[in-house]
N, C-alpha and C positions, 0 to 999 in steps of 0.2 A: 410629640402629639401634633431644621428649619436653616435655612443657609444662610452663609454671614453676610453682616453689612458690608458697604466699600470701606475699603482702604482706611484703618484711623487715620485722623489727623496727625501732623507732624508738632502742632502744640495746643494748647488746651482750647486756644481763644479762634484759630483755623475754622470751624464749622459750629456754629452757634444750633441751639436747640431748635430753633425755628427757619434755616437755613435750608436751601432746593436741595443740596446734598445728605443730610438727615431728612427729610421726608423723603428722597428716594428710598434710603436705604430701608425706612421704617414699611414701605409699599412691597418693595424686594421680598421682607421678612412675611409678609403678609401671604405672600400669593403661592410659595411654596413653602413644605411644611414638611416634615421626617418622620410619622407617626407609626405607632403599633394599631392596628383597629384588631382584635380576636377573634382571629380563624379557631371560634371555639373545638370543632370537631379535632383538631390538629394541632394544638396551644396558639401563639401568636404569629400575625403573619404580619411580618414588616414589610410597609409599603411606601412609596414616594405617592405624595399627593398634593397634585395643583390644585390649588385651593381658592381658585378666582371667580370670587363671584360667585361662591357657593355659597345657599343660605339652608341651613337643616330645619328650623324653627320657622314659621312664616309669620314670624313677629319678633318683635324688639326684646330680647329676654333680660331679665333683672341682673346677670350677673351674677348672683346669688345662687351658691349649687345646691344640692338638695339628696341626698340619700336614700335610694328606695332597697329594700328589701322584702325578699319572698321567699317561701318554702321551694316554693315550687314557682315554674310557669310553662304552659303547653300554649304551643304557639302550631297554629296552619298558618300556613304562605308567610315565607321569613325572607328578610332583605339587609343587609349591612353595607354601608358606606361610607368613606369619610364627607367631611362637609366643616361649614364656618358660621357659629353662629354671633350676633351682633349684639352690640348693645346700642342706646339710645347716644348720641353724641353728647359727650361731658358726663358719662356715665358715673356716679359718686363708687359705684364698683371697678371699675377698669381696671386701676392698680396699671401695672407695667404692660396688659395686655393690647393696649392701643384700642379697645374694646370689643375685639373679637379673639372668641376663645377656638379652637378646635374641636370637633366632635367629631365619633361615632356615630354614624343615626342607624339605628333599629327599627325596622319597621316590621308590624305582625300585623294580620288581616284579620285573626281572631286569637286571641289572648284569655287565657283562663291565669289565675294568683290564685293562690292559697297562703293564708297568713300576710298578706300585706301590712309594710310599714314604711311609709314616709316620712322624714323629719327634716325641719328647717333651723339651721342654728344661725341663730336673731343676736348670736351677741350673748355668753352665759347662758340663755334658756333657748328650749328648742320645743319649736310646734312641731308638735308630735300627729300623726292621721295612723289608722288601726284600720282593718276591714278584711273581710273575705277570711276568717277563724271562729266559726260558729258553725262550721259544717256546709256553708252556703260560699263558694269561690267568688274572687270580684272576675268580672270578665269586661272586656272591651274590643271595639270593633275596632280596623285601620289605627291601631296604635304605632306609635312614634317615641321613641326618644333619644336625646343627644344627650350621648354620655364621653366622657371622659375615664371612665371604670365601667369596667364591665367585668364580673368574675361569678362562675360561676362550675359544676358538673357537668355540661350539657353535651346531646346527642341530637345528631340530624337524620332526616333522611330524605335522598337524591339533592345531598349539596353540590352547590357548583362556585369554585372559588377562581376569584381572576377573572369575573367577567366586566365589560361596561357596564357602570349603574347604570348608565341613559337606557339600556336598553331590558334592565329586569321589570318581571311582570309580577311575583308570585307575589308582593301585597301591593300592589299597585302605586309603590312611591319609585319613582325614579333619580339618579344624580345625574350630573352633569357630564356630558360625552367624554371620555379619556379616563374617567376616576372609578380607581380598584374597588371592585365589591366582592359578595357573595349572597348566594342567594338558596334556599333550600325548599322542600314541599311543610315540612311538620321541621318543628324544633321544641325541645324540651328541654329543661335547665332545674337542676336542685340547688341548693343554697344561694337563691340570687343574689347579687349584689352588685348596684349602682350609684356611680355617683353624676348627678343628669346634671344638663340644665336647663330641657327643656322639656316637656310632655303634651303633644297633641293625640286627641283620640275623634272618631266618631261617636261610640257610643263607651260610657263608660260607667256600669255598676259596681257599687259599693256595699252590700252587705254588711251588717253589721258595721256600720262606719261609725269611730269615735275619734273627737278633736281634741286635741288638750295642750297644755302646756308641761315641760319637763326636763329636770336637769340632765338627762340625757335624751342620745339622739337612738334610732333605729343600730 
């Protein structure tokens, strides 16, 4: 979702944790990256992606991933890219990530759900969000998300894979000049399933929205 450090050491004590030669190698690991992003219409499309200085999220994200599911999602003007999202420095989430994960980012310029479920798992319980299954769809404008899973049914129409993000238009988020994308007019998708860590929108309705606590997630 990456190519190797230098050279191990010849013994244990050679290159300490905080030495120029372990932070090169940890920068090295950082800036290129091996990832699958899903050329949905044509299963996975493995891509090389330089990864510098690419931010998906335009904020500091928790670390904390989060699970959405949906029956359905009809999407106008579709865009996929890779990208790198951050965490805050000394992040209590980092774990071995250095604090930047890898993402997918998705972007739709209008978004319709049906059955929406987000859950967050806190450790044993998971907040759980419900909406858009009372007959009334959630919908949202210039949606976003960086996921790390993306699975799902889905059908395009007039995709175009392989191009520079910098230069897609059809929901108006762009990536960084060089980095693999694709981009389509209308996208559709049955049995969504994500695993994010990030979600920005312009506008975003929730129907029938309920919050709760539960020993299971989405």
């Amino acid at each position: 979702m990456a190519t190797s450090d230098d050279a191990a050491p010849t013994s244990e004590g050679d290159v300490s944790p905080a030495s120029p030669a372990h932070a090169r190698g940890r920068v090295r690991l950082r800036r290129t990256a091996l990832m699958a992003v899903p050329a949905l219409a044509a299963g996975a499309v493995l891509m090389t992606l330089t990864a510098q200085g690419v931010i998906g999220a335009q904020f500091a994200i928790s670390g904390m991933p989060f699970t959405v599911t949906a029956d359905s999602l009809d999407g106008v003007g579709f865009e996929q890219f890779g990208s790198l999202d951050h965490m805050i420095e000394g992040s209590p989430n980092e774990g071995d990530t250095g604090g930047q994960v890898l993402v997918a980012v998705s972007a739709i310029k209008q978004a319709s759900l049906t059955k929406l479920c987000q859950s967050v798992d806190l450790g044993g319980i998971n907040l759980l969000i419900r909406a858009g299954d009372a007959g009334t769809p959630v919908t949202a404008t210039d949606l976003t998300t960086d996921s790390d899973v993306f699975t799902g049914d889905a059908s395009f129409t007039n995709i175009e894979i392989g191009g520079d993000a910098s230069t897609y238009t059809k929901a108006g988020v762009q990536g960084l000049p060089g980095v693999f994308g694709q981009q389509a007019d209308t996208v559709v998708v049955r049995n969504l399933r994500q695993h994010n860590y990030a979600t920005t929108a312009g506008t975003f309705k929730l129907p029938n929205l309920r919050l709760s606590f539960s020993s299971e997630g989405c």
